[in-house]
Structure formats: C-alpha cells, structure tokens
mmCIF entry with sequence, helices, sheets and N, C-alpha, C, O atoms, coordinates in Angstrom:
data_MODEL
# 
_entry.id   MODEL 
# 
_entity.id                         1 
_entity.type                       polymer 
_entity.pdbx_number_of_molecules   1 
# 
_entity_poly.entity_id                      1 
_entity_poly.type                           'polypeptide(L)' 
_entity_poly.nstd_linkage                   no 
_entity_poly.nstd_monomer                   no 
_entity_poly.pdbx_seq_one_letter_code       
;(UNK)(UNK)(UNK)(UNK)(UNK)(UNK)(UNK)(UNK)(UNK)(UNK)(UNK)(UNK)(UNK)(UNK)(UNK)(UNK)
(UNK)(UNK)(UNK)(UNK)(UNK)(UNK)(UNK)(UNK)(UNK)(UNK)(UNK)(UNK)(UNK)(UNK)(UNK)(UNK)
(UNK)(UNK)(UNK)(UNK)(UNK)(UNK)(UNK)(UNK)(UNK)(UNK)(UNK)(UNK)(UNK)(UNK)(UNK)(UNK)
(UNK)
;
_entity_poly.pdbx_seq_one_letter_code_can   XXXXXXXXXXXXXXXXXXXXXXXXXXXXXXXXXXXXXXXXXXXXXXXXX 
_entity_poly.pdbx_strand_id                 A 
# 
loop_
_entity_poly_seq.entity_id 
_entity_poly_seq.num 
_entity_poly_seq.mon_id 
_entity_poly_seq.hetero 
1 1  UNK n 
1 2  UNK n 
1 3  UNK n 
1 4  UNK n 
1 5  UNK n 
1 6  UNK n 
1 7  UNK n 
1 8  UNK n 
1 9  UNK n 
1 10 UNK n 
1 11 UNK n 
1 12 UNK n 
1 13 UNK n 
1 14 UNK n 
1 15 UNK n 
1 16 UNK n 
1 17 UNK n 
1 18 UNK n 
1 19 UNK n 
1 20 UNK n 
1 21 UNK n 
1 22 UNK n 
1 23 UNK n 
1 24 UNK n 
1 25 UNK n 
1 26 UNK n 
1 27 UNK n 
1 28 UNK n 
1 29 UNK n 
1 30 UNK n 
1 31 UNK n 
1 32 UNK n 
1 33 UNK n 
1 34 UNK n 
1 35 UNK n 
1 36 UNK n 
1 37 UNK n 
1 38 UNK n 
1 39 UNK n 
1 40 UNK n 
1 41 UNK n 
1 42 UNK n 
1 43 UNK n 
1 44 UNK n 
1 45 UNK n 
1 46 UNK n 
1 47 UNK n 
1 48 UNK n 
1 49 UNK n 
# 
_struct_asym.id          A 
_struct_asym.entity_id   1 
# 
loop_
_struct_conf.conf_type_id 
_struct_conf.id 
_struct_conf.pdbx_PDB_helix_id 
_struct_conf.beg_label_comp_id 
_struct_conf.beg_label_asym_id 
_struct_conf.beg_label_seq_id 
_struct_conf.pdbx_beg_PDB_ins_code 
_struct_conf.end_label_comp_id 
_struct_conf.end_label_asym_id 
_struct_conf.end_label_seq_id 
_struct_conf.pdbx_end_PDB_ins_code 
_struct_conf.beg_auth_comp_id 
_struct_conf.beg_auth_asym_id 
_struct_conf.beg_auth_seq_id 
_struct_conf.end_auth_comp_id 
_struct_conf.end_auth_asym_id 
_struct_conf.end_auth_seq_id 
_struct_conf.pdbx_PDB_helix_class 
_struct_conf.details 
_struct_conf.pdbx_PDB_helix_length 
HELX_P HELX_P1 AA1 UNK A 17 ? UNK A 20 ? UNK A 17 UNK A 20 1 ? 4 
HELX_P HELX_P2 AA2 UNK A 28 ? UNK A 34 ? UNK A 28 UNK A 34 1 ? 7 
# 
_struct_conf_type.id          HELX_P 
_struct_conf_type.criteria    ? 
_struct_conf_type.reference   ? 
# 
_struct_sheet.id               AA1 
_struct_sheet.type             ? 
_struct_sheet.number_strands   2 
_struct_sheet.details          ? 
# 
_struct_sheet_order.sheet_id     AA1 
_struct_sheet_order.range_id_1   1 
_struct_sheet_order.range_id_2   2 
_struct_sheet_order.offset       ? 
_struct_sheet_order.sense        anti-parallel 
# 
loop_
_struct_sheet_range.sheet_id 
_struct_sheet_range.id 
_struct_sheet_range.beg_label_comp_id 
_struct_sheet_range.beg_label_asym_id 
_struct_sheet_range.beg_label_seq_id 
_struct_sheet_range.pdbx_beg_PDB_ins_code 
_struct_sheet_range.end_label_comp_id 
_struct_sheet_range.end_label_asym_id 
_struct_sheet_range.end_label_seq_id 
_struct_sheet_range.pdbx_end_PDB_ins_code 
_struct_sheet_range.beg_auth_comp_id 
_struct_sheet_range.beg_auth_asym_id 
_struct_sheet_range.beg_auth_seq_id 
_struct_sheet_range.end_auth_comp_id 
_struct_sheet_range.end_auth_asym_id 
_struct_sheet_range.end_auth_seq_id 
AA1 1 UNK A 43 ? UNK A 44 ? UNK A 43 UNK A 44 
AA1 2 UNK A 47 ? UNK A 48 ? UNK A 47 UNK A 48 
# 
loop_
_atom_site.group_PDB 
_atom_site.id 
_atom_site.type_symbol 
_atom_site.label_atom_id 
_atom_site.label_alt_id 
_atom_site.label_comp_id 
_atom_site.label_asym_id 
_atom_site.label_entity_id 
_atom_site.label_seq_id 
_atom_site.pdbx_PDB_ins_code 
_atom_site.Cartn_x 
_atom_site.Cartn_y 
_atom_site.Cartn_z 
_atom_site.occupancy 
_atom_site.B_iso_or_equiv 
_atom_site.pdbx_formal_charge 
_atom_site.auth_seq_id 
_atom_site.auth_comp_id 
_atom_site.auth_asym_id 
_atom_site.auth_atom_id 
_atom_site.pdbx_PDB_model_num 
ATOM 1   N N  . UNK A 1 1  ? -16.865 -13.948 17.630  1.00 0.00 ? 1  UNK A N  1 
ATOM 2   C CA . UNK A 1 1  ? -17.292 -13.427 16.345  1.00 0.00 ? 1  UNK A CA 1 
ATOM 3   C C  . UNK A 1 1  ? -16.327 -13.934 15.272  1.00 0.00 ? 1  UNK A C  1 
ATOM 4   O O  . UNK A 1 1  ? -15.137 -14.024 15.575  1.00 0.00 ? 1  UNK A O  1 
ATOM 5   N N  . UNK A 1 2  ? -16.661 -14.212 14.263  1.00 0.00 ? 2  UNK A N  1 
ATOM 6   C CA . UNK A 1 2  ? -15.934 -15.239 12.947  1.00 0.00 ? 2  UNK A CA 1 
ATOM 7   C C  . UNK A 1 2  ? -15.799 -13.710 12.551  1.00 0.00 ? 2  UNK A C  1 
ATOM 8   O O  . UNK A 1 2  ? -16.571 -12.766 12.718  1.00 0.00 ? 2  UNK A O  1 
ATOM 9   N N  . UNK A 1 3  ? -14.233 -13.819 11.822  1.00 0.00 ? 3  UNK A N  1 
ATOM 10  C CA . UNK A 1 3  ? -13.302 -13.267 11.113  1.00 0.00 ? 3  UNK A CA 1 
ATOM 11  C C  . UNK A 1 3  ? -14.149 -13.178 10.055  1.00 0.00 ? 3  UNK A C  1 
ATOM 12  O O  . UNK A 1 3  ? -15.009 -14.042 10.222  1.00 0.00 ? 3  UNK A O  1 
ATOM 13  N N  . UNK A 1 4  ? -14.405 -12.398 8.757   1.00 0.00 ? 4  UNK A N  1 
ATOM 14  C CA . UNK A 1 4  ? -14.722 -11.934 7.706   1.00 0.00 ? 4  UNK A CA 1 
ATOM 15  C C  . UNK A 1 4  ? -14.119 -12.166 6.444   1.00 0.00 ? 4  UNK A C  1 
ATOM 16  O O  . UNK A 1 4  ? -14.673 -12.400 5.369   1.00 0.00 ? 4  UNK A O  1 
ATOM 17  N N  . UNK A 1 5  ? -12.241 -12.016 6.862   1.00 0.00 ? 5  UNK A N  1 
ATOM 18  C CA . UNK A 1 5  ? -11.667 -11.599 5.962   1.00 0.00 ? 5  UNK A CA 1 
ATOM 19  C C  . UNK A 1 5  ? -11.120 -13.534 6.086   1.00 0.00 ? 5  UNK A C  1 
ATOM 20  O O  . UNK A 1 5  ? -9.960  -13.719 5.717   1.00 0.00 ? 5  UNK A O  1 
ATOM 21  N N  . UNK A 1 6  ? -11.484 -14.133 6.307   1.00 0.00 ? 6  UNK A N  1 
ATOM 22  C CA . UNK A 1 6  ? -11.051 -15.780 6.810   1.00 0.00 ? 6  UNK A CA 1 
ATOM 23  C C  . UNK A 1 6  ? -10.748 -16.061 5.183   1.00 0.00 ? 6  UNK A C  1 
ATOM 24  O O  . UNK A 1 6  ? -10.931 -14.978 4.625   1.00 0.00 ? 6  UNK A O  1 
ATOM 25  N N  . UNK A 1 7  ? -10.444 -16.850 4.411   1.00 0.00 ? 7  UNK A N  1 
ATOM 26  C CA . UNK A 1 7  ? -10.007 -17.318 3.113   1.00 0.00 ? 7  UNK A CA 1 
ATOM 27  C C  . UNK A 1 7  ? -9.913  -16.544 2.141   1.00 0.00 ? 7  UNK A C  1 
ATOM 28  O O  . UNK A 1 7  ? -10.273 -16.979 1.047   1.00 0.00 ? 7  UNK A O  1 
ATOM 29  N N  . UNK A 1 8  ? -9.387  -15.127 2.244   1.00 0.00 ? 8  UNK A N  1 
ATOM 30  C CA . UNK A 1 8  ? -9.713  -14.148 1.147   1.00 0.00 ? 8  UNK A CA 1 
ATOM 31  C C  . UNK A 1 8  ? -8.235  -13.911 0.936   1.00 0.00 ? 8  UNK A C  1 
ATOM 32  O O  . UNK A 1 8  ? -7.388  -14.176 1.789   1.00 0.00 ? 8  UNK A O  1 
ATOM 33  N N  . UNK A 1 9  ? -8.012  -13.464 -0.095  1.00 0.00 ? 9  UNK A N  1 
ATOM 34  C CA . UNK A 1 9  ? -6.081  -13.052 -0.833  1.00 0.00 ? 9  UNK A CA 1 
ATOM 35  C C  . UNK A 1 9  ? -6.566  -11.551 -0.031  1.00 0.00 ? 9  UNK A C  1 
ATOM 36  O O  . UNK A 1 9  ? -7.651  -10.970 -0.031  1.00 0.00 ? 9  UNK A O  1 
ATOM 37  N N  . UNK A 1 10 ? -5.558  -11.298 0.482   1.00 0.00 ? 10 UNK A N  1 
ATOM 38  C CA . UNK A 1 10 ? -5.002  -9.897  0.775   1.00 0.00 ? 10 UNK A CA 1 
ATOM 39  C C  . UNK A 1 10 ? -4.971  -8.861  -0.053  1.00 0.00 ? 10 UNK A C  1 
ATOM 40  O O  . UNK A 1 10 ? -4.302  -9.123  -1.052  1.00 0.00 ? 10 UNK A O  1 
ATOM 41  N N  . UNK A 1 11 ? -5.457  -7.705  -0.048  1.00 0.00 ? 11 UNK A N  1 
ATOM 42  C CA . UNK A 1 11 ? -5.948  -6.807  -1.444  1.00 0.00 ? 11 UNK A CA 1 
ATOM 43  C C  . UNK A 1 11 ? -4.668  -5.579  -0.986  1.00 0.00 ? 11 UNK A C  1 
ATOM 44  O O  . UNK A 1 11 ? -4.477  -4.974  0.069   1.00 0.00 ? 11 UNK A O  1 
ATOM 45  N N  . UNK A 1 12 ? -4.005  -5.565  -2.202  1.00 0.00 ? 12 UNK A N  1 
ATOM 46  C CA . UNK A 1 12 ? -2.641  -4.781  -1.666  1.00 0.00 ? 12 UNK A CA 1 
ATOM 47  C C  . UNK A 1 12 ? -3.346  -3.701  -3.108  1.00 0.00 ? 12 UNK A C  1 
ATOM 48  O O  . UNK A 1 12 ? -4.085  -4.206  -3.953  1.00 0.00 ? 12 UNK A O  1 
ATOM 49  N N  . UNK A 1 13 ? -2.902  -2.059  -3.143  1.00 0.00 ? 13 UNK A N  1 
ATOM 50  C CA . UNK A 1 13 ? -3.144  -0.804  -3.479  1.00 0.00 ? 13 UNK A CA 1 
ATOM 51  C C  . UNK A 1 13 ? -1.659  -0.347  -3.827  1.00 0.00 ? 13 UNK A C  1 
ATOM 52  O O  . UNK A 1 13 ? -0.579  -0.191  -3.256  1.00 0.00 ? 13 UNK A O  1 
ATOM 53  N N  . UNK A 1 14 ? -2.400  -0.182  -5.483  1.00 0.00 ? 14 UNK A N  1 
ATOM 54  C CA . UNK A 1 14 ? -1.110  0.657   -6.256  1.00 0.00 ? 14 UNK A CA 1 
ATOM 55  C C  . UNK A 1 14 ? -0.940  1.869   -5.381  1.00 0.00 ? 14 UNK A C  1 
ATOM 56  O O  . UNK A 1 14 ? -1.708  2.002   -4.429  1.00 0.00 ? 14 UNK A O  1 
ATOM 57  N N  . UNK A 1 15 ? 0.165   2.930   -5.655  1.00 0.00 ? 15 UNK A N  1 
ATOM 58  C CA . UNK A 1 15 ? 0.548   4.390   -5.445  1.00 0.00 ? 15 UNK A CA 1 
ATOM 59  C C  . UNK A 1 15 ? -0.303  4.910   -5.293  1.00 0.00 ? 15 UNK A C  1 
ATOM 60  O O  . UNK A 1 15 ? -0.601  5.271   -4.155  1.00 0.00 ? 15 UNK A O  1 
ATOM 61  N N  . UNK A 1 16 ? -1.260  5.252   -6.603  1.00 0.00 ? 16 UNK A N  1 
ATOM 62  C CA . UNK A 1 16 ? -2.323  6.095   -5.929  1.00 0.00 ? 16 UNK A CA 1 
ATOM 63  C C  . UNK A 1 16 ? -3.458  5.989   -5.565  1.00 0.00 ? 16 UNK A C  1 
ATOM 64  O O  . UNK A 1 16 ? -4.254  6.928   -5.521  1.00 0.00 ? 16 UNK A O  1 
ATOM 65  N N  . UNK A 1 17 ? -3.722  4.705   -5.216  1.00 0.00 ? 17 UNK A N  1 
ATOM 66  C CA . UNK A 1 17 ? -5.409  4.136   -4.334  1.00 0.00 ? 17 UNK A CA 1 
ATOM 67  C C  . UNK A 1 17 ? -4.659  4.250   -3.181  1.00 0.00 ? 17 UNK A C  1 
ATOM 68  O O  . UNK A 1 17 ? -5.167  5.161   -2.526  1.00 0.00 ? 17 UNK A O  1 
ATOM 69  N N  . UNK A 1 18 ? -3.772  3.818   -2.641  1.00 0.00 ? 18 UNK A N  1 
ATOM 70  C CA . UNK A 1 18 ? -3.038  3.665   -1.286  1.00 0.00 ? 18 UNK A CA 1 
ATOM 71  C C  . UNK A 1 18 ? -2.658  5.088   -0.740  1.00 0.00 ? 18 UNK A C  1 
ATOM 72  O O  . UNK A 1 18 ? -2.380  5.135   0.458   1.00 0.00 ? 18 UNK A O  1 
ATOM 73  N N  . UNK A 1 19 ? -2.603  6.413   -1.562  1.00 0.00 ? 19 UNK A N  1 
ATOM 74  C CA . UNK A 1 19 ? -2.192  7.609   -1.421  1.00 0.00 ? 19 UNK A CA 1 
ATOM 75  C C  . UNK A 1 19 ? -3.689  8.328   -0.765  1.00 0.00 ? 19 UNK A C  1 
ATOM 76  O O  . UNK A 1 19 ? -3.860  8.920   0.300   1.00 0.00 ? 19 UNK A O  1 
ATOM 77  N N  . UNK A 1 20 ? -4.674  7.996   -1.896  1.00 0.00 ? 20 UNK A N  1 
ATOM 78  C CA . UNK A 1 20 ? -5.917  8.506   -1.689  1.00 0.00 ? 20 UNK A CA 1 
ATOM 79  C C  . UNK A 1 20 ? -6.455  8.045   -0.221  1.00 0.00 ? 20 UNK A C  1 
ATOM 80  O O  . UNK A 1 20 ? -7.011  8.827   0.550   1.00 0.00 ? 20 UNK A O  1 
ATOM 81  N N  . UNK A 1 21 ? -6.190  6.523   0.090   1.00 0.00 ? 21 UNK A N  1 
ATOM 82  C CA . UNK A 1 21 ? -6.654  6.322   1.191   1.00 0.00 ? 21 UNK A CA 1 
ATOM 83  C C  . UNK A 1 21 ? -5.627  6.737   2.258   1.00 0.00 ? 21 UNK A C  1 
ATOM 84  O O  . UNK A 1 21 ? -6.183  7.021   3.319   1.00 0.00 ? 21 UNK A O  1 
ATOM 85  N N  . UNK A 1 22 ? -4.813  6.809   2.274   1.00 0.00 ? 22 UNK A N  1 
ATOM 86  C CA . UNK A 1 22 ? -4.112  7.824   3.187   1.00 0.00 ? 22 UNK A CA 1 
ATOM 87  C C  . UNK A 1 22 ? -4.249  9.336   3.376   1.00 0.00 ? 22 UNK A C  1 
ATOM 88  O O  . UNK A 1 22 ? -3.773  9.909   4.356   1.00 0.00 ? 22 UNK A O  1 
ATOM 89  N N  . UNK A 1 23 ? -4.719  9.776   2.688   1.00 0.00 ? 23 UNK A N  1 
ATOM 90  C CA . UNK A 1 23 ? -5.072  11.116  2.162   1.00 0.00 ? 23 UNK A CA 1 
ATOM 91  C C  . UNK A 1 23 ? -3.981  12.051  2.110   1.00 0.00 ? 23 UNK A C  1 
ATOM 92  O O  . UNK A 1 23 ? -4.074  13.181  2.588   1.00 0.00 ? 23 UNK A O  1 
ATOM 93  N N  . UNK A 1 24 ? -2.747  11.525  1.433   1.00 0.00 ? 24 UNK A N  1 
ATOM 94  C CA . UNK A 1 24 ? -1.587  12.012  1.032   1.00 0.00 ? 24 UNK A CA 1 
ATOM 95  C C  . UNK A 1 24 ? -1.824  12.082  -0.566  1.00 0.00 ? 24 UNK A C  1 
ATOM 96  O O  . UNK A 1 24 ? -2.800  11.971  -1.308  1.00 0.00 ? 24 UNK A O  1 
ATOM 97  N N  . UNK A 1 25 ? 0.120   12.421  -0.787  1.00 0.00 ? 25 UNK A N  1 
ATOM 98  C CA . UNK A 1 25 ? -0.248  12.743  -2.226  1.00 0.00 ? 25 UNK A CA 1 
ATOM 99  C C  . UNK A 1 25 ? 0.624   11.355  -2.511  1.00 0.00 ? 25 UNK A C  1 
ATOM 100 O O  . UNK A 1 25 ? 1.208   10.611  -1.722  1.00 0.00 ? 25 UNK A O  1 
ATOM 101 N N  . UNK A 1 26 ? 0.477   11.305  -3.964  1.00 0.00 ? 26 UNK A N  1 
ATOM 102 C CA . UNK A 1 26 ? 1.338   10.148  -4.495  1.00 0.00 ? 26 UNK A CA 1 
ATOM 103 C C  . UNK A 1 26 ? 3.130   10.291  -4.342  1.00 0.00 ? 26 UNK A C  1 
ATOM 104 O O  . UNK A 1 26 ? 3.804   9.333   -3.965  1.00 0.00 ? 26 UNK A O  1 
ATOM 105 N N  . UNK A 1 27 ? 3.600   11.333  -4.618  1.00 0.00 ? 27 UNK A N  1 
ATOM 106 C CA . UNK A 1 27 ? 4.995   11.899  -4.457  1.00 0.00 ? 27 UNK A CA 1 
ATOM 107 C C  . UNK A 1 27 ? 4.914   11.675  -2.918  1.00 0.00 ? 27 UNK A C  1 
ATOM 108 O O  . UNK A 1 27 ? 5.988   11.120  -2.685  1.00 0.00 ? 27 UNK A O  1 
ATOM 109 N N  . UNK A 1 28 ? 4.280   11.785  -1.791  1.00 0.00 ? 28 UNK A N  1 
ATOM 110 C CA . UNK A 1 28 ? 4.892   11.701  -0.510  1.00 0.00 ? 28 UNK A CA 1 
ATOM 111 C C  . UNK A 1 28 ? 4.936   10.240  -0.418  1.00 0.00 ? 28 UNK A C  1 
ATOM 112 O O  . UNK A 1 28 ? 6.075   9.929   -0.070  1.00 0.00 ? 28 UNK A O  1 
ATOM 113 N N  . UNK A 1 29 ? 4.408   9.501   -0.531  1.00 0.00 ? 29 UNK A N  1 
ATOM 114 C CA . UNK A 1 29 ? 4.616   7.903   -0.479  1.00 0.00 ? 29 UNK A CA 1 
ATOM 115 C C  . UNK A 1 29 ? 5.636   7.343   -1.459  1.00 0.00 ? 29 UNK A C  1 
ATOM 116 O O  . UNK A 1 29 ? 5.827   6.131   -1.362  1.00 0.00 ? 29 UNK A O  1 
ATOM 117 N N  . UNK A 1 30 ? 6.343   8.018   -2.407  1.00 0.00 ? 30 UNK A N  1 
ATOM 118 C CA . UNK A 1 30 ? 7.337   7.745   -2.679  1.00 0.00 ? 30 UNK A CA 1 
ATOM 119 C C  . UNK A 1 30 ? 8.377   8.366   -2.039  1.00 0.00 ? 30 UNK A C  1 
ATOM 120 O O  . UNK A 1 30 ? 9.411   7.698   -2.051  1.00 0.00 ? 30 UNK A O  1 
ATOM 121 N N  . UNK A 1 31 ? 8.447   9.459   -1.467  1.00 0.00 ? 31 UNK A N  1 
ATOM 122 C CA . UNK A 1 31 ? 9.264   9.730   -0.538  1.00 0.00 ? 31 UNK A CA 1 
ATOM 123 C C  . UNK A 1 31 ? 9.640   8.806   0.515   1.00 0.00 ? 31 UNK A C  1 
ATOM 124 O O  . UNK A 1 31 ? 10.787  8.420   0.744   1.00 0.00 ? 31 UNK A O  1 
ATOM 125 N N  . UNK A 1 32 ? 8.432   8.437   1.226   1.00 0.00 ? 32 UNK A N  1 
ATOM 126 C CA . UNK A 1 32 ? 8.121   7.822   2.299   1.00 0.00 ? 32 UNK A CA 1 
ATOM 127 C C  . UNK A 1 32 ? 9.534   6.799   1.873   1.00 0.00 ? 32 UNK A C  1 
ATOM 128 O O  . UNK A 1 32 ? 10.607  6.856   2.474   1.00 0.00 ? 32 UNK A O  1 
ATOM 129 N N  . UNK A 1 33 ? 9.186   5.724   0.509   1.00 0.00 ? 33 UNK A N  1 
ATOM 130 C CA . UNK A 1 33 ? 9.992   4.988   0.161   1.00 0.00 ? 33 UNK A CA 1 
ATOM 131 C C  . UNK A 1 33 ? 11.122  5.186   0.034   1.00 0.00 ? 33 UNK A C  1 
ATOM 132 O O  . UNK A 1 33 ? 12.005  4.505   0.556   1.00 0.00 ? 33 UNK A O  1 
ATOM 133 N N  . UNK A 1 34 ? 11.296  6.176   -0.697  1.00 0.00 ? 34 UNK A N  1 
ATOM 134 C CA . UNK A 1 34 ? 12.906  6.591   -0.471  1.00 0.00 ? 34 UNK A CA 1 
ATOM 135 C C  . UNK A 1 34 ? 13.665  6.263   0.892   1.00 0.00 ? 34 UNK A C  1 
ATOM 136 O O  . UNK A 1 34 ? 14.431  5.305   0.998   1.00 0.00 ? 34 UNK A O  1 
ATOM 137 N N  . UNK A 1 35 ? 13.398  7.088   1.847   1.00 0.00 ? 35 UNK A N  1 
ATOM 138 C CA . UNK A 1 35 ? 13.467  7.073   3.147   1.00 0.00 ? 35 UNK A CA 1 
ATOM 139 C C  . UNK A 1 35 ? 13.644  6.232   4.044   1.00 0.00 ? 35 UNK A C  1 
ATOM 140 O O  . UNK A 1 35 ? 14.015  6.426   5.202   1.00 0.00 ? 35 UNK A O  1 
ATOM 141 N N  . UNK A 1 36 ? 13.246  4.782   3.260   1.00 0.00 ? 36 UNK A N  1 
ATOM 142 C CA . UNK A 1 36 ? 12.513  4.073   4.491   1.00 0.00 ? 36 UNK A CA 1 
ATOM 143 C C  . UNK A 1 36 ? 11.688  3.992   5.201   1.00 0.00 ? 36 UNK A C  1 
ATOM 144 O O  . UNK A 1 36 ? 11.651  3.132   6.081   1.00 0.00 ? 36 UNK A O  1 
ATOM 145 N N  . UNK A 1 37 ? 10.736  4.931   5.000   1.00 0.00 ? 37 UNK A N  1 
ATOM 146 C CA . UNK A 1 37 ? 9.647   5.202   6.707   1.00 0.00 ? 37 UNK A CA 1 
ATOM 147 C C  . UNK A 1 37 ? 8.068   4.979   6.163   1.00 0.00 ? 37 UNK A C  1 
ATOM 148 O O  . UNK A 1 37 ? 8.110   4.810   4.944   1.00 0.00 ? 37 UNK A O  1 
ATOM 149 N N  . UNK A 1 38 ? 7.364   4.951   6.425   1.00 0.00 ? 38 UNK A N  1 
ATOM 150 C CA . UNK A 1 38 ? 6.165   5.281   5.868   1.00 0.00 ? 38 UNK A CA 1 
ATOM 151 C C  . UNK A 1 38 ? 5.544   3.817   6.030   1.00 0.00 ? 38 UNK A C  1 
ATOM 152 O O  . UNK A 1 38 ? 5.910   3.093   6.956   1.00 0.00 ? 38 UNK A O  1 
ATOM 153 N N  . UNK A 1 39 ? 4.456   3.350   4.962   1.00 0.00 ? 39 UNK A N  1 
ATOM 154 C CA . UNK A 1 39 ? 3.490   2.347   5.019   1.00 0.00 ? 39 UNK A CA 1 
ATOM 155 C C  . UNK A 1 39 ? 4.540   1.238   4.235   1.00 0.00 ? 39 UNK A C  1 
ATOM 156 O O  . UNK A 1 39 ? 5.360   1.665   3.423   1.00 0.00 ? 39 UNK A O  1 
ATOM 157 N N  . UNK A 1 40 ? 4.445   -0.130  4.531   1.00 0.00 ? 40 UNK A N  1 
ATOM 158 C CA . UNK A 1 40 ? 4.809   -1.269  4.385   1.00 0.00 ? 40 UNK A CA 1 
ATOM 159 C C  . UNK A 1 40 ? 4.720   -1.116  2.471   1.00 0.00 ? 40 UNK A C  1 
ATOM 160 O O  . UNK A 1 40 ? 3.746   -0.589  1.931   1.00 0.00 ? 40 UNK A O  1 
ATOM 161 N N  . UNK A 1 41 ? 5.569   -1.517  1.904   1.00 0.00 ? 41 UNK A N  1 
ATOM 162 C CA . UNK A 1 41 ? 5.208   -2.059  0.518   1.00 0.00 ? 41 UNK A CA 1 
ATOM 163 C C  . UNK A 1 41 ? 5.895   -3.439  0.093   1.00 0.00 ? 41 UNK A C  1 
ATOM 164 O O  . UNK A 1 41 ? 6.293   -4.295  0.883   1.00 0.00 ? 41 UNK A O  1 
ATOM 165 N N  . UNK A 1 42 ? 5.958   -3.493  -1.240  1.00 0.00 ? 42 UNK A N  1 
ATOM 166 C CA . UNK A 1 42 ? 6.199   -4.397  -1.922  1.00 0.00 ? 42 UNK A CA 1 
ATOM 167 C C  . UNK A 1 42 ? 6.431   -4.360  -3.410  1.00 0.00 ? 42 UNK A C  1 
ATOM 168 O O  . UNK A 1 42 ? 5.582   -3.826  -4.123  1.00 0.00 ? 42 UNK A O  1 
ATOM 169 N N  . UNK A 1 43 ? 7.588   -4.922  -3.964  1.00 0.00 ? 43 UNK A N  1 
ATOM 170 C CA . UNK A 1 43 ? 7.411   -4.629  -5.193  1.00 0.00 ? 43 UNK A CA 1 
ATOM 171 C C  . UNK A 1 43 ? 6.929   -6.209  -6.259  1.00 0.00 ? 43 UNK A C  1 
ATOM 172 O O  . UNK A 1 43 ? 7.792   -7.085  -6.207  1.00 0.00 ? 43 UNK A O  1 
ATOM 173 N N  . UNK A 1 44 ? 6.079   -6.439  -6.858  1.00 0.00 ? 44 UNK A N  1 
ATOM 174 C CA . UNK A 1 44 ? 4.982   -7.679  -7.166  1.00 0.00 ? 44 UNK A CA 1 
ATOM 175 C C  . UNK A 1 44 ? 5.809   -7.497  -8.730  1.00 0.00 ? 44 UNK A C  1 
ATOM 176 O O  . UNK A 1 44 ? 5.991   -6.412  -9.283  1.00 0.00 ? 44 UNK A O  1 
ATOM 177 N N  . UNK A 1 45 ? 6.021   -8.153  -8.990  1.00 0.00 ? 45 UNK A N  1 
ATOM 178 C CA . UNK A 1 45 ? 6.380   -8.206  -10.950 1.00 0.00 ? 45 UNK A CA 1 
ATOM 179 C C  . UNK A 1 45 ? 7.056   -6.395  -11.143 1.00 0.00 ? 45 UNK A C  1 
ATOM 180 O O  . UNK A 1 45 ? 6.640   -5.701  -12.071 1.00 0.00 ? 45 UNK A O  1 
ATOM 181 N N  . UNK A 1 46 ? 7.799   -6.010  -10.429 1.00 0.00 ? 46 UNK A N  1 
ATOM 182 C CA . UNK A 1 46 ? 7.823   -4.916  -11.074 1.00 0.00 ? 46 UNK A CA 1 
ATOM 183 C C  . UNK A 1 46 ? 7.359   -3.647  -10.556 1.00 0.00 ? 46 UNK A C  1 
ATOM 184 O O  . UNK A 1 46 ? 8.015   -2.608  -10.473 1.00 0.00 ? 46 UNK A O  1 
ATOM 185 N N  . UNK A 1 47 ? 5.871   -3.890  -10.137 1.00 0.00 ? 47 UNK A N  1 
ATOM 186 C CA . UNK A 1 47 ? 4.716   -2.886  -9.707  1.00 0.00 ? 47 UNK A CA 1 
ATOM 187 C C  . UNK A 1 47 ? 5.406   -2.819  -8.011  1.00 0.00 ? 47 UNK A C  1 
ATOM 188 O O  . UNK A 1 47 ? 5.859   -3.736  -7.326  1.00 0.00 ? 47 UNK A O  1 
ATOM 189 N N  . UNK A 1 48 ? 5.256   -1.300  -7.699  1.00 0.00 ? 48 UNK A N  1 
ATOM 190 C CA . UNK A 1 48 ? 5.142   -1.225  -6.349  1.00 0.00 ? 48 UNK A CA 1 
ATOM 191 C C  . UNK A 1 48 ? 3.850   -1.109  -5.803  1.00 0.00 ? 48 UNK A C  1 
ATOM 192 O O  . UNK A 1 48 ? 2.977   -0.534  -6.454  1.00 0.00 ? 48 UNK A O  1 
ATOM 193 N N  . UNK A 1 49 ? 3.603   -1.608  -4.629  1.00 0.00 ? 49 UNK A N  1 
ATOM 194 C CA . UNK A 1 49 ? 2.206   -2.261  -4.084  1.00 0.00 ? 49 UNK A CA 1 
ATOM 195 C C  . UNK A 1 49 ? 2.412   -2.043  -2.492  1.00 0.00 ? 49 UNK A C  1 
ATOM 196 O O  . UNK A 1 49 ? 1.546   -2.415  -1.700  1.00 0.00 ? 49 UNK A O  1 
# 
C-alpha cells in the first residue's frame, strides 16, 4: 500500500491545536516543556511548534 503522506511538508501545531488534539490544556504542555517530558517540539522563528 503507497504511503499518503509521500511528498508532503510535515504539518507541525501551535500550543493550542496540539493541546486540543491531545485533549489537554495549553498550560500543561507548557509544563510538559518546562520539564522536559511530554510531546516532541520545536521552536521555528521564535514560535513554539
């Protein structure tokens, strides 16, 4: 079965699209960050992602 996602940019989620789909709040995923622990990020120009 052929891959879908084959030549597409990677769709990375501000704080709170990435919160919602976790079904957390926005403050716990900055925790998370604090911490160290939690979902993978990135910071892009500035923006955490």
């Amino acid at each position: 079965m052929p891959n879908t996602m084959d030549g597409l940019s990677p769709r990375f989620l501000r704080t709170p699209e990435a919160a919602r789909y976790l079904g957390l709040s926005g403050r716990t995923l900055e925790k998370h960050r604090t911490y160290g622990t939690g979902p993978t990020y990135r910071t892009i120009g500035g923006r955490v992602v």
